[in-house]
C-alpha positions as CSV (number, residue, x, y, z in Angstrom):
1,X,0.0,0.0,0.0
2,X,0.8,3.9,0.0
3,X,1.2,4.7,3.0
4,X,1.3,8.3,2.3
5,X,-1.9,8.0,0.5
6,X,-3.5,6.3,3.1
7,X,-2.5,8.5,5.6
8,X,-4.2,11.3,3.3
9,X,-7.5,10.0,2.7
10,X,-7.8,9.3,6.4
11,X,-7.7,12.7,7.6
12,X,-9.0,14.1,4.7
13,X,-11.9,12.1,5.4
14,X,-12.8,14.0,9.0
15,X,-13.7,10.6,10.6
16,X,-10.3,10.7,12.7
17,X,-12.3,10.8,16.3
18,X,-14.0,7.8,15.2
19,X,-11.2,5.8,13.7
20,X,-9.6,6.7,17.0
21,X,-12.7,5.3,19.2
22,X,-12.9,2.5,16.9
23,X,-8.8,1.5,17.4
24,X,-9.1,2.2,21.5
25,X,-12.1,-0.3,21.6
26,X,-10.2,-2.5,19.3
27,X,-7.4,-2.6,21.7
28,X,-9.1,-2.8,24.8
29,X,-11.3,-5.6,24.1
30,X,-8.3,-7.6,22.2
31,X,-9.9,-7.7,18.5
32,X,-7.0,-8.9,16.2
33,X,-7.3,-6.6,13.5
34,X,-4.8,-4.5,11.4
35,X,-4.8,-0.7,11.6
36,X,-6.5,-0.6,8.6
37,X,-9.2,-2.5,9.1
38,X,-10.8,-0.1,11.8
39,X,-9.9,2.8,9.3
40,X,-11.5,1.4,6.4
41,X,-15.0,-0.4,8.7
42,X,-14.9,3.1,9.5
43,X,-15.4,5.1,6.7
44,X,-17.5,2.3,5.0
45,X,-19.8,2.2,7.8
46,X,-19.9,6.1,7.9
47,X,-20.8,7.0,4.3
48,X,-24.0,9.2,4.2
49,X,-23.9,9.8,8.0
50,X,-23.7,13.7,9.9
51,X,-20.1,14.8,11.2
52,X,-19.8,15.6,15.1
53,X,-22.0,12.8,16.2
54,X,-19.3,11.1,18.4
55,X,-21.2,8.7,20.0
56,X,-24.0,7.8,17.4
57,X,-21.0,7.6,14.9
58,X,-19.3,5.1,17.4
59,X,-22.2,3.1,17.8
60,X,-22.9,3.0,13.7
61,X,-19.1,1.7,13.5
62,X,-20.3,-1.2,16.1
63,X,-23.2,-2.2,14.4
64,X,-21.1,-2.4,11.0
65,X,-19.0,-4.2,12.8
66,X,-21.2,-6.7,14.3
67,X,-23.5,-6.8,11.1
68,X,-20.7,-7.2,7.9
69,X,-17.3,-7.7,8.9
70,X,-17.6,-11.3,8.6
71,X,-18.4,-10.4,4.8
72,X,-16.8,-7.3,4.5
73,X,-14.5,-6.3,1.4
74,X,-12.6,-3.3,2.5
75,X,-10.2,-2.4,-0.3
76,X,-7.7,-0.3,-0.4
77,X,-7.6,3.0,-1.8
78,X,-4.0,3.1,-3.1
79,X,-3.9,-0.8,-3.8
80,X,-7.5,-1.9,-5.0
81,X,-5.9,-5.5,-5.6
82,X,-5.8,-5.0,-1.8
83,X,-8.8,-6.3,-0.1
84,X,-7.3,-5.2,3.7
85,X,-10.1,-7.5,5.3
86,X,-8.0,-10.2,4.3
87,X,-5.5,-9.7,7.1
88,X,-8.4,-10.6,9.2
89,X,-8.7,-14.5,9.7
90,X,-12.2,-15.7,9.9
91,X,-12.1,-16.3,13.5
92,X,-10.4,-12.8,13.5
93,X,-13.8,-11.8,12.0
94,X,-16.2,-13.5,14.1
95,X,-14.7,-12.6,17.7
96,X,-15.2,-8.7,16.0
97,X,-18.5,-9.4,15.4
98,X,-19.3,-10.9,18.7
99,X,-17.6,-8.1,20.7
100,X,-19.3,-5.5,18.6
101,X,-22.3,-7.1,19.9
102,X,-21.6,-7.7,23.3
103,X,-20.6,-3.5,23.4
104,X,-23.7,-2.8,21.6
105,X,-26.0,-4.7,24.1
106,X,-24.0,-3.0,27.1
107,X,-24.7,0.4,26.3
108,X,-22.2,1.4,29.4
109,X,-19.1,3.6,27.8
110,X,-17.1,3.1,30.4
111,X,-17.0,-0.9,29.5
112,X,-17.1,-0.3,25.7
113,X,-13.9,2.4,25.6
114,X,-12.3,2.9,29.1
């Protein structure tokens, strides 16, 4: 990939607080996923939606999450040979899914990002 180009589309996107949400809670819960997996779920879960809706953009990244990353093609935008959900295994995909859920249903922020 292009890292340079990458790095570009990702702030010129303006989803940066919920790319970094999305990697915190991918940390803290122990989701194996590269870094641009969260980036691109991200950005294909937030097409069409408002800016500065922190925590209903948050929750629209969990639901992607839970609903289409086991299916999810997530190519690159400097490579598009480069399907980036790839570097996810299956059971990579399904834990995601499953913890997505489990921080949807909890609805506490302190257990889904602290």
């Amino acid at each position: 990939t292009n890292i340079d180009k990458h790095i570009s589309n990702i702030r010129g996107s303006g989803r940066q607080p919920e790319i970094s949400l999305l990697k915190r809670w991918r940390d803290i819960h122990q989701v194996v996923a590269p870094s641009f997996c969260p980036e691109l779920s991200a950005l294909r879960a937030l097409r069409g939606q408002r800016f500065g809706y922190l925590a209903a953009n948050f929750t629209t990244c969990l639901q992607y999450l839970r609903d289409e990353i086991t299916s999810a093609v997530l190519i690159d935008p400097a490579n598009t040979n480069n399907d980036v959900a790839e570097d996810m295994t299956d059971s990579d995909k399904r834990l995601a899914a499953a913890v997505a859920r489990r921080s949807l249903e909890e609805r506490n922020w302190e257990e889904i990002i602290w």
